[in-house]
C-alpha positions in Angstrom: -13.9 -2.0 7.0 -14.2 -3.2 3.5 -15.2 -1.9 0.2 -17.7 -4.2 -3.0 -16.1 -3.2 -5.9 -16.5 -5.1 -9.3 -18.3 -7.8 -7.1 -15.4 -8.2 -5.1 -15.2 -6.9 -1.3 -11.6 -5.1 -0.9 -9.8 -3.7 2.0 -9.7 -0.2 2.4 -5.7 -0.6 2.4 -5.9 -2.5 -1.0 -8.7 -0.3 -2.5 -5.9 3.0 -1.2 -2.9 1.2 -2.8 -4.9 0.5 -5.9 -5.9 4.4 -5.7 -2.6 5.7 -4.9 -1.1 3.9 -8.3 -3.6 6.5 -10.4 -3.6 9.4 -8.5 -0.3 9.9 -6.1 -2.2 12.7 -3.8 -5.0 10.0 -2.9 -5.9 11.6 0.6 -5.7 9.2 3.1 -8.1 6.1 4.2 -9.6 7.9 6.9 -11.1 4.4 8.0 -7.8 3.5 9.4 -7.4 5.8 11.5 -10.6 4.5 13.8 -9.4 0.8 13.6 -7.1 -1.1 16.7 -4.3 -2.7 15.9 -5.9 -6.0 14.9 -7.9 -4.3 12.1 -4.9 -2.7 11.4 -3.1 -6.2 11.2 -6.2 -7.5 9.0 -5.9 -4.6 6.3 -2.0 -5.0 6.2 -2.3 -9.1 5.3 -5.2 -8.4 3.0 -3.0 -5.9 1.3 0.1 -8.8 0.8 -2.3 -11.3 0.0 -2.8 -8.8 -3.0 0.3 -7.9 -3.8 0.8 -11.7 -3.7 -2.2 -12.8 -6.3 -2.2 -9.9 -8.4 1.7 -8.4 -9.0 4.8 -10.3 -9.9 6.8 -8.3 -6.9 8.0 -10.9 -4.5 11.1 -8.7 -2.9 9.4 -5.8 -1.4 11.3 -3.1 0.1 10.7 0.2 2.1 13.1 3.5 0.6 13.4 5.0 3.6 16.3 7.0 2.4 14.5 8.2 -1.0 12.5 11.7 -1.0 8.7 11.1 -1.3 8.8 13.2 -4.7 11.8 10.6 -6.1 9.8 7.4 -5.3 6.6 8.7 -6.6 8.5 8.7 -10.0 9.3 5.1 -9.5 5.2 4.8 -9.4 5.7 4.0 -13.4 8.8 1.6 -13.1 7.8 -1.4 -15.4 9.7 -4.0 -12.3 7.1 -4.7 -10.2 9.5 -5.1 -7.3 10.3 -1.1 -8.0 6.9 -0.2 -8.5 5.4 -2.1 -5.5 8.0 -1.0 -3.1 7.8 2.5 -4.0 4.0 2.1 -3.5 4.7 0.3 -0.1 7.2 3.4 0.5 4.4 5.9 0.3 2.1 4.0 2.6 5.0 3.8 4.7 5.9 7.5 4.7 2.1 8.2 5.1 0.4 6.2 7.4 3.2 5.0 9.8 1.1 3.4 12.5 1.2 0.9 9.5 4.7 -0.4 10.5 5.4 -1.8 6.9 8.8 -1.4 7.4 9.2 -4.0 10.0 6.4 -6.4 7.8 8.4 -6.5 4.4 
C-alpha cells in the first residue's frame, strides 16, 4: 500500500498527487483500485496530512464546475490554495470512489 522513497514510506495517493503536479497524464494508482474503503480512508488522511506538513493550502476546494483541461492550467498557480485544489479537482474528476468532495 505504500511506497520508500528518499527514505521516506509514502502513500500511493501522495506519491500520485506528487506525480500528477509533473506530469498531468500520470495514469492512475492502479493500487487503489484493489483496496476497501478503509484503505481508501487511510490513503485519503495520509494525503491531508501532506497537504497539511508540506503546502501552505489550508482552504481546499473541489471545481466541480471547471473543465478538466482549465484546472490543469491552474496546476502552475503560485497560491497554494489554487494549486492544491486544482490538484484535489483532478483526483476528484479521476478517481471518484475517492469522495474528496464530501472530505474538503
Amino acid at each position: 500500500m505504500a511506497v520508500k522513497t528518499e527514505n521516506r514510506v509514502q502513500s500511493v495517493l501522495v506519491k500520485y498527487f506528487m506525480d500528477l503536479q509533473v506530469d498531468p497524464d500520470t495514469p492512475y494508482p492502479e493500487e487503489l483500485g484493489d483496496m476497501n474503503q478503509s484503505g481508501i480512508d487511510f490513503e485519503v488522511s495520509k494525503l491531508y496530512e501532506y497537504m497539511r506538513k508540506d503546502t501552505t493550502c489550508r482552504d481546499p476546494y473541489i471545481m466541480d464546475t471547471i473543465s478538466e483541461h482549465d484546472i490543469i492550467r491552474l496546476f502552475e498557480s503560485p497560491d497554494d490554495n489554487i494549486r492544491i485544489s486544482a490538484l484535489l479537482s483532478i483526483m476528484d474528476k479521476r478517481i471518484p470512489q475517492l469522495q474528496l468532495g464530501a472530505r474538503v
